[in-house]
N, C-alpha and C positions, 0 to 999 in steps of 0.2 A: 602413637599414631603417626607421629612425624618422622621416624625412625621406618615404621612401615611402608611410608610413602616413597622414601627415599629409597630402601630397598627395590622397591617397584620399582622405580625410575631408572636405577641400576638395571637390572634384569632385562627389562624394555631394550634398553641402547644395548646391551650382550647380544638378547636375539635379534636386534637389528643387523648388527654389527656380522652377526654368524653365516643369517640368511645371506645379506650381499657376500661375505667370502664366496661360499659357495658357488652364488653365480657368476662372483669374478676369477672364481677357479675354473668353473664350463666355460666361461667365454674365454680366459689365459688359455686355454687348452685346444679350443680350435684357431685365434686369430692364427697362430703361428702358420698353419695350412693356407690359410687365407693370401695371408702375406708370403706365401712360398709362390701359390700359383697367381699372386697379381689379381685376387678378387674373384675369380673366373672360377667359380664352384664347381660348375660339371668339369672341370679340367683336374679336379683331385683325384687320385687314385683309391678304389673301394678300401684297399688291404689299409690306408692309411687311416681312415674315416673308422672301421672297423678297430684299430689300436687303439686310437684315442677315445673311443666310445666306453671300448675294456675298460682303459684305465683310469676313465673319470668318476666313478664313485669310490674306488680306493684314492684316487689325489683328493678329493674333498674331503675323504674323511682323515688322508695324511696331516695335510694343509690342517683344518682344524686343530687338531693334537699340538700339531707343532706352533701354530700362533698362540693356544692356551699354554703352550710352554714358556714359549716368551712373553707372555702376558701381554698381550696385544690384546687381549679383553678386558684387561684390570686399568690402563694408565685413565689419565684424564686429559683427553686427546684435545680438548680447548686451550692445555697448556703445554701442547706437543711439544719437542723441538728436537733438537742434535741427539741426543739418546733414543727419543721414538723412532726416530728414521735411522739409527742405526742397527734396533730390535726389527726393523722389518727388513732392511737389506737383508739380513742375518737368517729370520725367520722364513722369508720369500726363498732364498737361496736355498736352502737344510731343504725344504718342500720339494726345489725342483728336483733336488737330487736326489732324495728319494723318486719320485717318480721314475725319475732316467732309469737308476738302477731297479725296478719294477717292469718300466717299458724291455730294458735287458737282457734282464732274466729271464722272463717269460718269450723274447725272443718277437718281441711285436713290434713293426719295425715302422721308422717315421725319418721324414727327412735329416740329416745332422743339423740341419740349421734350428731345427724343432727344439732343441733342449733350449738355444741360447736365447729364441723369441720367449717361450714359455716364461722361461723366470723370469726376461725381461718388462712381458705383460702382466703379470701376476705384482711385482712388486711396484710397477705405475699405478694398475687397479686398486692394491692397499692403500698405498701412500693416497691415493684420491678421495679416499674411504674414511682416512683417519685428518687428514689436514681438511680438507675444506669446509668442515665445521669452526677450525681453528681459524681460516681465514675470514670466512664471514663473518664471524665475529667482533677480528680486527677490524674488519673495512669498518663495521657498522659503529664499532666504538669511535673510530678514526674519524667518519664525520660527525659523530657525538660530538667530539672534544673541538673540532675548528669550530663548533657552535658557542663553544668556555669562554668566557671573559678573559682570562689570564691569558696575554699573550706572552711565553716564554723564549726566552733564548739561554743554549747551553753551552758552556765553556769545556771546551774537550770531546775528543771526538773518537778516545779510546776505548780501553773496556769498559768502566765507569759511565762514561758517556750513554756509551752506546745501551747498557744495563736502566741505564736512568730512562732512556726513551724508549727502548720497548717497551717498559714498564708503565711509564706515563700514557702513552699510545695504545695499550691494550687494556688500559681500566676504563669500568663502564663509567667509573663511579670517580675518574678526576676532572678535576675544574681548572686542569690549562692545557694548554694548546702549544706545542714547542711549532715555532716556526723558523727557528733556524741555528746552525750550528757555528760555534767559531773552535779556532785552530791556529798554533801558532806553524803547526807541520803544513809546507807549502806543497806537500803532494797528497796530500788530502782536500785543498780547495777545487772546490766546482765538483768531487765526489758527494757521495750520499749514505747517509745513517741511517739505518729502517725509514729509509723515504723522505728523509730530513738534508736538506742542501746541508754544505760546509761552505761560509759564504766570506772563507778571510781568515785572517791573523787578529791578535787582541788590538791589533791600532785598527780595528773596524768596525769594534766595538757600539764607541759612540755612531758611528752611521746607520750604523743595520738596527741598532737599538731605535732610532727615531724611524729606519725606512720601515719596520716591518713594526712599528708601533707596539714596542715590547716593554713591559710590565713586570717582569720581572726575571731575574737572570740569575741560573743555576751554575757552582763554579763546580766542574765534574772532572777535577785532576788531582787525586788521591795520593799521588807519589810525588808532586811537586814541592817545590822548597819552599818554605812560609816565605820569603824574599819573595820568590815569583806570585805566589798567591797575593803578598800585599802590593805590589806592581798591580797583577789585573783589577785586584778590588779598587786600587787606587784610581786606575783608569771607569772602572764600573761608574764608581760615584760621580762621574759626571753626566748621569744618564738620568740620576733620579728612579732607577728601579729597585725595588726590592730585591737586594741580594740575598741567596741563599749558596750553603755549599756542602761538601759530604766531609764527615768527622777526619777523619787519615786513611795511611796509608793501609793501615791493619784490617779494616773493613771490605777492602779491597781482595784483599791475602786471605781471608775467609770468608771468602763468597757470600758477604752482608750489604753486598751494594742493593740498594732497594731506595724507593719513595721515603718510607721509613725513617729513613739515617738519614736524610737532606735535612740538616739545620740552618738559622738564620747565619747570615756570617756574625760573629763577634767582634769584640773590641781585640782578643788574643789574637785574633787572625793580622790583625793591624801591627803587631810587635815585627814583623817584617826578619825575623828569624825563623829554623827550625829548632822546635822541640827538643831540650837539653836533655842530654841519655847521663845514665851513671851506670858503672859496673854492678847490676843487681846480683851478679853472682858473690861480690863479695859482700853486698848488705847481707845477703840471705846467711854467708858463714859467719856473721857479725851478731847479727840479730837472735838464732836459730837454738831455740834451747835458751835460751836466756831469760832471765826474769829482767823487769823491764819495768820504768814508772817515767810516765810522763803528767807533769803538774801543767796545770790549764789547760787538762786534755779535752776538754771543751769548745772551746775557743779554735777561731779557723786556722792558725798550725797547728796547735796541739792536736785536733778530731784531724787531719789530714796526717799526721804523726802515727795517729793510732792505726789509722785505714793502711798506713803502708809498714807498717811495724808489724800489725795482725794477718797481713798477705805474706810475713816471711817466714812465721811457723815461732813465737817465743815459746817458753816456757809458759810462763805467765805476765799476763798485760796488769799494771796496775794504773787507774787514771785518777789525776787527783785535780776535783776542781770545788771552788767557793760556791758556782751556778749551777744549783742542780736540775733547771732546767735541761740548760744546755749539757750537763754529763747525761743523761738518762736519755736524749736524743743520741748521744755517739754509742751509748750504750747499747740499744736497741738495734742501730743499725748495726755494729757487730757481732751482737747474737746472733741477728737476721742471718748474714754471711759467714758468719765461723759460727757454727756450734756448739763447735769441739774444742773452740778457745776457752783457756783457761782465763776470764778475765774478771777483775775487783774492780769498780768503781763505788770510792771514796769522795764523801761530803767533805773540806779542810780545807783550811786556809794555810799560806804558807808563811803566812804572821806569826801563826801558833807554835812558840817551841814545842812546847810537848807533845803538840799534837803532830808533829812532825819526827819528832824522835819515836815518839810509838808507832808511826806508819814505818819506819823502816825500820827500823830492830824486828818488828812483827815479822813481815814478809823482805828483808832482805835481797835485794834487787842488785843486777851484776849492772845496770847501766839505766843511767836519772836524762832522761830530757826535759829539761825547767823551759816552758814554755810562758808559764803563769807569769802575768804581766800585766801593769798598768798603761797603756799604750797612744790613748787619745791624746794629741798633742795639746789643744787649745781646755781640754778640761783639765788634764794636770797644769795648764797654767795657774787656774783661778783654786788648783788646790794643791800645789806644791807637798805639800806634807805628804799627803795618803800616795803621791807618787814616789815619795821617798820609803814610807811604810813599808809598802807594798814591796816596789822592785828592788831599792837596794836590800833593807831587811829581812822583807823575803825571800831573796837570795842567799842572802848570809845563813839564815835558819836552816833553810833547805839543802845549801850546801854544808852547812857544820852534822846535819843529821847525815847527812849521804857518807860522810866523812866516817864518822864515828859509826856505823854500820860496815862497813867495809865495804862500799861499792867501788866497783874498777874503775867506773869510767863517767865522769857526769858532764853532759855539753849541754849549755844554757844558750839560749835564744837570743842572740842581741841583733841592736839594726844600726845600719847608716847615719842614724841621726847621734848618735855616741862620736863621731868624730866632729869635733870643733864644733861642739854644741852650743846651738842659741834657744836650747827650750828645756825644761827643767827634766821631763822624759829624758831628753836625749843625753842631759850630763848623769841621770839617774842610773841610767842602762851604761855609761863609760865606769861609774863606781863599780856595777856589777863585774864589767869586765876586771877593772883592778883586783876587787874582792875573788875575782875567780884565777887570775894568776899568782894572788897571791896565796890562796890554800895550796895549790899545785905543788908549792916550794916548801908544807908544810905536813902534807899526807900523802898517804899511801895511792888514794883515789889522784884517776887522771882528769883534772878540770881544764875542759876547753871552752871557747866561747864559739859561735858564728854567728858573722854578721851578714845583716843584706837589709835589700834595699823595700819600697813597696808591693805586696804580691795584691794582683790582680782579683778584687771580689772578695778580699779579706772584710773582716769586720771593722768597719769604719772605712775603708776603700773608700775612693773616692766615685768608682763607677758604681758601685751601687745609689749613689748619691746623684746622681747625674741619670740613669737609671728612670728612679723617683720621680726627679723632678719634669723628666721626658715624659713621664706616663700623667703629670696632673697640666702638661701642658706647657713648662714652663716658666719664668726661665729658666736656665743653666746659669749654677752660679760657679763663676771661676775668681780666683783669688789674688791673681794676676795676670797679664799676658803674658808675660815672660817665666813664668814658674814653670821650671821642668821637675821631672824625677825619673827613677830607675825603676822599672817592671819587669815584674815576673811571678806566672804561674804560681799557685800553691803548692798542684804539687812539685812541679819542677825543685821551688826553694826545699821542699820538706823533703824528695828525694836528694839531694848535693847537704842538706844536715847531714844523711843517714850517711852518704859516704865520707863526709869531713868526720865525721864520729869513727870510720875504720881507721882516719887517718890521721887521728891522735893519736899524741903521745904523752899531753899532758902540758895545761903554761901558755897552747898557740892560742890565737884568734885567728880564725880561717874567715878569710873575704870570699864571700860567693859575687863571681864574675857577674853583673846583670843588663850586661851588653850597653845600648847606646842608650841613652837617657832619652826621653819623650815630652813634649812640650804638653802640659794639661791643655791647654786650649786647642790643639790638636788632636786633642784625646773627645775631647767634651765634641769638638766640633763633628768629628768623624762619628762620635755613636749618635747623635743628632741626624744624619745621613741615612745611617745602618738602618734606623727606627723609617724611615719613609719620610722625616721632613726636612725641609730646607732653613739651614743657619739664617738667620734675622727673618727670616717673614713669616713660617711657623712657628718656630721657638730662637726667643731670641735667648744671648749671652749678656750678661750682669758681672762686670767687674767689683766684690767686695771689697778689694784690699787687703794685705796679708791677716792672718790671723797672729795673735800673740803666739809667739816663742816660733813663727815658721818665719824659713827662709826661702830664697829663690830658688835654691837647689843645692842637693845633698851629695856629700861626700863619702866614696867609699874606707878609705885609708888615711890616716893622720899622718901628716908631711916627714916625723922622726921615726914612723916605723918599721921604713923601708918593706921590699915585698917579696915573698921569697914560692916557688911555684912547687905542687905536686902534681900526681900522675895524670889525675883530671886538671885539664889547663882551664875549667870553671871554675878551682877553688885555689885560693893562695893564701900561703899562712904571713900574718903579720909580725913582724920581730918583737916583742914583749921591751915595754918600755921601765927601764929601772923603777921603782919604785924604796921611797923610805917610808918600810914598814912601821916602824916606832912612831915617827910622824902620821900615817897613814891611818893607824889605829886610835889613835888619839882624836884623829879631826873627827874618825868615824861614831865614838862615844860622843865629842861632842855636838855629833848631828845629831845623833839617836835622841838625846836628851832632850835637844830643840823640836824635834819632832814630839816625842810624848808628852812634851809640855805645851805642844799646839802653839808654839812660834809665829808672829805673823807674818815672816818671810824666811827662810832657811837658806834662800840665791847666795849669801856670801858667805856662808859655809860651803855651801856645795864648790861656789869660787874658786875656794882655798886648795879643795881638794881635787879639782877639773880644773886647772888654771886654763885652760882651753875654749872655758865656757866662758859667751860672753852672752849675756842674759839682755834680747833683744827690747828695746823699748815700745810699747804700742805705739805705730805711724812709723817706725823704722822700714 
């Protein structure tokens, strides 16, 4: 029935639409006389009056034909614009000219000024016919919206801009109100954006925010540099409005600008960079055909591992995690998106020798990203062992199966907190490294390591924690004031693995660049902001005190490894530091044994073998 009605509704506005051509074809057809003798009727001549009379049921029914050609009955003339008016220039014009060569032929004769009024009335009569349904509309949405609560202001005054406020301005159905525009281009102020003043540059921000009593502010410059974007936001936050802004620059670039894609602004927005690129043409020749296992493909690099592993075409994906929650979540969603992937997810731990020798003799993979890891800093404090288990052992296991499979290439996961370790993780994750420069020297397979710093929304993050504690009200707890670290994107870090992985050869540790370090309490305070409330009087900030085995802040490079740079100047390989294997292996039985014998401290083994680690005291 509803399908009915619509059809009706359709048809209705066709022959609406028909009937007035027609009579704006009769009446195009005489003003031109009209307008020849100045009004003054009895001053036209018969012979002329008699032409146009001839040829006005053949222009009506040309005209018709030719507007059903150009589908001037099909659009949906409420959401007219620069294509509609250019089907009727086109359409109105093809019309008149038919006629002319009709008035021609037939040899029926009208003033020359008569062709160039005709088309010119005919295509004002349409255009009138098709837009002002379209405008009343807008006006009537337009004072809808000055009725809206949300008072808006929007940053940018370009395409995006201007795409955001037509759009907001012509829904019946939005709840704010743009009442004015900012700009840092000073020949756009005092201009106008579909009816929206440009009332300034970003230093006016704060004014026009208080004078035009605005509530929330739209950042609409999709091409700009995360530097600039964290400047304006920076200057935003003293307004107290709800900030919003549009995803990138690539939304822009296919015509996805819309209400839609306006998200809150983030805390990523705050890193005060642009977005790190990597050469994807050579991931794609790296990856592409390859059989492929990534362990802790679960876990937020490992499932951002897979996402961008399974966008490059392998042969086959193998994922291997302990959490079969979290596998069957990464699982699913790349079924969802690849179909056609060839993909294994495996239950296993990377404890298990054999279970680890039988995943790869099985399916035999050209290239291992070991992601699997024990990672919580203050929970491997109070259980030292299972962090030893887990990362160094597991890595040993995993790497000796990779080994004896014949895999080419195996690059293991490590972080920042491996150099000059004060937490039992971080001397855990430098043994790996050892452990993985040393097979290098001993197989065929090429083991790399890369390191990096905190990624942004990872598991155990600390903005998700901050996050939380914003949504039940408060407080924010911070662990210092002075505690910085280094952030960066998931994918960002899991895209610069995939190219530090082209760009082994076997033996490095590649350092991923992760720009300037970030003050937590800069971090906590500014999403505190983001969220709509104000530091101490809505949610206030809780100084903890370090946690066991954390420091003030983390280092990328150990002082004797010097730094040596490839093509991408994000990643740099560290120079491998001698090691005495004989002693090496030795300390490392020795730990294993302290570990399966459930030791109650293992820190002065690990000592022996990280002389770097200095195992911090609680209150340190």
């Amino acid at each position: 029935m509803s399908k009915w009605v619509l059809n009706s509704k359709l048809m209705t506005r066709r022959i609406f639409l028909i009937i007035y051509d027609t009579l704006a074809v009769a009446a195009a057809c005489f003003i031109p006389l009209i307008f020849r003798y100045e009004f003054q009727l009895e001053e036209i001549p018969d012979r002329y009056m008699d032409s146009v009379w001839w040829a006005l049921p053949f222009s009506v029914v040309l005209t018709l034909v030719v507007f059903w050609i150009f589908r001037l009955y099909h659009s949906l003339w409420a959401y007219a614009g620069v294509t509609e008016m250019q089907n009727i220039v086109v359409a109105c014009t093809v019309s008149a000219a038919l006629q002319a060569v009709l008035l021609l032929v037939s040899r029926h004769s009208v003033p020359r000024s008569y062709y160039f009024i005709y088309a010119l009335c005919l295509i004002l009569l349409t255009m009138l016919s098709r837009f002002s349904y379209r405008f009343a509309r807008d006006t009537k949405h337009r004072r809808h919206n000055q009725k809206n609560g949300t008072a808006v202001m929007v940053i940018g005054a370009g395409d995006a801009g201007n795409v955001i406020i037509k759009e907001i301005n012509s829904s019946y159905y939005s709840t704010m109100s743009i009442k004015c525009v900012v700009d840092d281009d000073k020949n756009k102020w005092g201009r106008y954006v579909q009816g929206i003043k440009v009332v300034g540059g970003r230093n006016t921000i704060v004014e026009n925010a208080a004078l035009y009593g605005i509530d929330e502010i739209i950042i609409a410059i999709p091409s700009a540099p995360k530097r600039v974007i964290k400047e304006i936001i920076d200057i935003c936050q003293e307004t107290n409005c709800k900030l919003r802004t549009l995803p990138g620059m690539y939304q822009l670039v296919n015509g996805e600008v819309d209400v839609s894609k306006i998200r809150d602004v983030d805390v990523e927005d705050l890193l005060g960079r642009d977005p790190i690129r990597v050469d994807m043409d050579s991931i794609l020749g790296y990856v592409r055909d390859r059989k492929i296992v990534v362990t802790g493909g679960g876990g937020s690099i490992g499932s951002e591992l897979c996402r961008q592993i399974a966008a490059h075409q392998p042969r086959q994906l193998i994922i291997i995690d302990i959490y079969e929650n979290s596998a069957y979540d990464i699982q699913q969603e790349l079924l969802q998106k690849y179909p056609k992937l060839d993909l294994v997810v495996l239950i296993a731990s990377v404890r298990n020798t054999n279970r680890m020798n039988t995943i790869f003799e099985t399916y035999k993979p050209d290239i291992v990203y070991h992601a699997a890891a024990h990672k919580h800093v203050p929970l491997m404090e109070t259980s030292p062992n299972e962090a030893i288990k887990n990362n160094v052992f597991g890595t040993w296991k995993t790497a000796q199966a990779a080994a004896y499979a014949g895999v080419k290439k195996f690059v293991m996961i490590s972080t920042d907190k491996a150099v000059n370790p004060t937490n039992i993780m971080g001397a855990s994750k430098r043994i790996c490294e050892m452990i993985i420069q040393t097979f290098d020297r001993h197989y065929e397979t090429e083991f790399v390591a890369v390191r990096f710093g905190n990624v942004l929304g990872s598991n155990g993050s600390v903005i998700p924690l901050f996050r939380r504690q914003i949504e039940l009200g408060g407080p924010v707890t911070v662990t210092h004031p002075d505690i910085i670290r280094y952030f960066m994107t998931i994918p960002e870090a899991v895209s610069l693995v995939l190219q530090a992985g082209v760009y082994a050869k076997g033996g490095e540790i590649f350092v991923l660049d992760m720009g300037e370090p970030v003050r937590i309490l800069d971090l906590a305070k500014n999403l505190i902001r983001l969220s709509g409330y104000k530091v101490d009087e809505d949610i206030k900030i809780v100084f903890t005190g370090l946690r066991p085995g954390e420091k003030l802040y983390e280092e990328m490079l150990m002082k004797e490894e010097g730094l040596k740079e490839t093509e991408n100047k994000l990643i740099h390989i560290g120079k491998p530091i001698d090691i005495d294997e004989d002693v090496f292996f030795r300390q490392l039985k020795r730990l294993k044994e302290a570990t399966v014998n459930e030791e109650v401290d293992v820190r002065q083994i690990v000592q022996e073998i990280v002389p770097t680690y200095i195992p911090m005291q609680n209150g340190d």
